[in-house]
N, C-alpha and C positions, 0 to 999 in steps of 0.2 A: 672513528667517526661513523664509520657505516653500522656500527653495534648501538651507537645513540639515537642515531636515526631510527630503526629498528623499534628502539626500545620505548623509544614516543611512538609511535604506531599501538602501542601495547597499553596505553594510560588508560585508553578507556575500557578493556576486560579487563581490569585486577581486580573488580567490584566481583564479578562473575567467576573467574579466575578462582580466587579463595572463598566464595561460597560453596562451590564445586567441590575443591579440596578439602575444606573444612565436612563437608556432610558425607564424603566416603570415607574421611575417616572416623565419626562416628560410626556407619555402618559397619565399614570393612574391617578394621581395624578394632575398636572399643564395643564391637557388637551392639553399640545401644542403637536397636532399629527404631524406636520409638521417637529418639530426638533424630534420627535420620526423615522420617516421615514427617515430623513433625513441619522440617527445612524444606521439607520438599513440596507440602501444598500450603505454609503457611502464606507464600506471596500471594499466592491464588486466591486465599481466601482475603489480601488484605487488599491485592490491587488486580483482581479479575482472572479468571479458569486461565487467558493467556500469558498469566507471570507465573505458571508452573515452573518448578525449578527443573527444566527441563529443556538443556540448552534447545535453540531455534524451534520449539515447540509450536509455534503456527507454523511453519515454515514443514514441519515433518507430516504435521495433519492435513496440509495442503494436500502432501506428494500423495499420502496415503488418501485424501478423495479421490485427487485427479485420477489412479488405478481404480478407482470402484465408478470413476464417469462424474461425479460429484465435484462442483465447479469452485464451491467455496464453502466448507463445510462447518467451518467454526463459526462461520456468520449466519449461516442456517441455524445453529440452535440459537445465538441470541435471536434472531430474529423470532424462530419456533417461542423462544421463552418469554417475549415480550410478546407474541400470540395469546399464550395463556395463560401466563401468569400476569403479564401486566409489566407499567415501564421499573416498578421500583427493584422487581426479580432479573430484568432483562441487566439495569444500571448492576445489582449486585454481582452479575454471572458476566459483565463485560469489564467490569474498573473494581468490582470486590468491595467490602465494606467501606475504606474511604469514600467511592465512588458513589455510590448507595446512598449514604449518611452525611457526607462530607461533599460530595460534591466536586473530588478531586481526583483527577484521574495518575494516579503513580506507575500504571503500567510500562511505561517508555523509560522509566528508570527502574524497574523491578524482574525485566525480560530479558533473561540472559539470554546471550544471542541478539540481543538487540541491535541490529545496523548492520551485520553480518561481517563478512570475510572482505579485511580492504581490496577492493580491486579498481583503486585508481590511486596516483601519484598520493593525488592531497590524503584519501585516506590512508594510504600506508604512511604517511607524516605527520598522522594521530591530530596531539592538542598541536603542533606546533601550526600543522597543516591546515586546520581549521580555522584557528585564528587570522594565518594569512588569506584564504579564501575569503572570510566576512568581511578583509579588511578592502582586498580586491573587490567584492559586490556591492560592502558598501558605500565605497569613492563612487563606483559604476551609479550607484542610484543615485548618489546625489550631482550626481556632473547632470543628471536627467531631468532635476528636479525633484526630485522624490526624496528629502531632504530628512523627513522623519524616519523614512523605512531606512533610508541610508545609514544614520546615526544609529538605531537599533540595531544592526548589522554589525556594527564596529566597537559600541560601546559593551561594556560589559554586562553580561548577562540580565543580572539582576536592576540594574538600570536601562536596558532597553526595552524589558519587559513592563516598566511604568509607562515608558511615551506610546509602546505599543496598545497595552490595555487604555490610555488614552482616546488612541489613534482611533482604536477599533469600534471602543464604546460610541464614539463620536461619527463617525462614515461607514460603520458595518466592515467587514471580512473583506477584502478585498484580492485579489491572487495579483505575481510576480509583474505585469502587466495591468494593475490597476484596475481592473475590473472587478464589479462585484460577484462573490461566491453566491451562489443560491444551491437551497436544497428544498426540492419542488420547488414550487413559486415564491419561495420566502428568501429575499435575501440573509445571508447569515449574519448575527450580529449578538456580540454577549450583551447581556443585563448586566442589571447594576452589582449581582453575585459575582459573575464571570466576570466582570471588571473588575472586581476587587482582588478576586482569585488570579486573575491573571499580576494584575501589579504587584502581589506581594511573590510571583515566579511561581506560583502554581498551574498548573495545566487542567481549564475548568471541564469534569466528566461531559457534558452537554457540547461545549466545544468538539472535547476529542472525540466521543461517540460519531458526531456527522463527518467528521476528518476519516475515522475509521469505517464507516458506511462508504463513502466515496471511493475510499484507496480500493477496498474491496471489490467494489463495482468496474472500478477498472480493470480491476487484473483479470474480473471475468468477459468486459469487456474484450479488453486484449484476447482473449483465447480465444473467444465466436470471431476474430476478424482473422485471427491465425487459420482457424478452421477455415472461414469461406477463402480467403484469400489461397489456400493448398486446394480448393476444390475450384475454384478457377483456373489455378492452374494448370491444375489435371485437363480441365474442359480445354485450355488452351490447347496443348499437348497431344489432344484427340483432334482436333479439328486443324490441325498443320499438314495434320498427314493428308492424302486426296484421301476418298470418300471409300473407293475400292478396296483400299488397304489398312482402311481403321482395325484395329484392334478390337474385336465384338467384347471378350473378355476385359478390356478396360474402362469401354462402354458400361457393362454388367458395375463392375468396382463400383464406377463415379456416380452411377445410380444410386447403388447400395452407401457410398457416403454423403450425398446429396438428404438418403430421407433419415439417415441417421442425425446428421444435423438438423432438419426440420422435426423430428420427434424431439431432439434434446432439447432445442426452443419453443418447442409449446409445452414438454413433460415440467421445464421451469418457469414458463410463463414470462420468458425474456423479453426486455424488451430488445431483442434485435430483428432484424427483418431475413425472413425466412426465403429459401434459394428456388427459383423456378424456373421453368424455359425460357420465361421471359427477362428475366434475366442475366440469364446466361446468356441468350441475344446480344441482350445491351451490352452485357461485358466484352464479351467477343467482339462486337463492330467497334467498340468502342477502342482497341486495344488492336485491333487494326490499323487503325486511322491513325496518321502522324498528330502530335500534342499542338494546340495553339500556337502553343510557342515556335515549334518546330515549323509550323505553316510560313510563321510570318520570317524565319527566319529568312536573309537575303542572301540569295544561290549565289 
């Protein structure tokens, strides 16, 4: 039982799985390096620079910025390339000639490594997992009313993907809580390409481009909050102690990480808001002071 269970965890790398095995053994084995290379940047070329056949390949150019200080480096060249070259080189260097040409982005099925290492129940329980999960979300939306996304959720792929591209064409992009997505001031919402592309289970490039801008933005998000958030706490941690017996050397530190953060968001031009005295005030009285909640609670 526990070897089957297991081995549905495994359904979705076999794709990956034996791509990998199949191109070391042309190299390693049959020495033909030429169809080994061939294997190895043809996804790139067919569904964008990030379906290198080179498992978790964003994921290792991440690690390799975050050491050089570089917050998000694979989305810096598209961005850089749609600087200068324009959107049609930025569409070919992000989703690859379908993408480009076609208007379809295959990357999410071409990226080995894609979804990574199960580290929860449902994903170690693979297809079986997943399907139970859609079927639990989508009872949950429809008990809510949310009766189209519910039905998408549960039916099968290629049929949800018709009421979705419906759905979508008709009231725009909307996230898990029914509010509309926007990117700037536009709400998001496919044409009548991206509708059509979505209903026949296609993933339309224009879609996943601003889906892949967002994710991005988060994750840099997230690191400038990880940053201020360890640099309050340091300030915290200074200012517990009385005044007599601070630590002048940690003082010195939290300075020194204080303008290293404020150089990194203006050398990037973030939008996140930059760390001051005044600040660090606010933070500190603030973080003092018992929560709302806590006030009103009754002694």
């Amino acid at each position: 039982m526990g070897v089957q269970v297991l081995r549905s965890g495994y359904v979705f790398q076999t794709f990956a799985h034996t791509y990998l095995l199949t191109m070391m053994d042309l190299g390693l084995s049959k020495k033909q390096y030429k169809a080994m290379c061939y294997m190895l940047f043809s996804p790139a070329f067919i569904a964008g620079a990030g379906a290198v056949s080179i498992p978790f390949f964003s994921q290792i150019v991440a690690m390799i910025g975050a050491a050089f200080g570089i917050d998000d480096p694979e989305e810096d060249v598209y961005q850089t390339v749609f600087d200068t070259f324009g959107p049609t080189a930025e569409a070919f260097a992000r989703h690859g000639v379908v993408g480009a040409l076609g208007g379809v982005s295959l990357k999410g099925s071409m990226q080995l490594g894609h979804g990574g290492f199960p580290t929860t129940i449902v994903e170690l329980l693979g297809a079986p997992g997943a399907v139970g999960l859609d079927i639990f979300e989508g009872g949950r939306l429809i008990s809510r009313g949310d009766t189209a996304k519910g039905l998408e959720r549960i039916l099968p792929t290629a049929i949800g993907n018709m009421s979705r591209a419906i759905r979508e064409y008709g009231e725009g992009v909307t996230t898990y809580g029914n509010a509309p997505l926007f990117f700037g001031d536009t709400q998001v919402a496919p044409d009548m390409t991206d509708a059509i592309l979505r209903f026949v289970s296609f993933n339309p490039a224009s879609m996943a481009r601003i889906s892949e801008i967002q994710r991005h933005e988060r994750l840099v998000r997230d690191t400038y909050e990880d940053m201020r958030r360890d640099i309050y706490a340091a300030a915290r941690r200074i200012y517990l102690v009385p005044r007599e017996e601070r630590d002048q050397s940690a003082i010195a530190g939290l300075i020194s990480e204080i303008n290293r953060y404020n150089k990194k968001v203006i050398a990037r031009k973030a939008n996140e808001p930059a760390i001051t005295s005044k600040s660090i005030i606010t933070n500190l009285k603030r973080s003092m002071k018992p929560s709302k909640h806590e006030r009103l609670r009754e002694q």
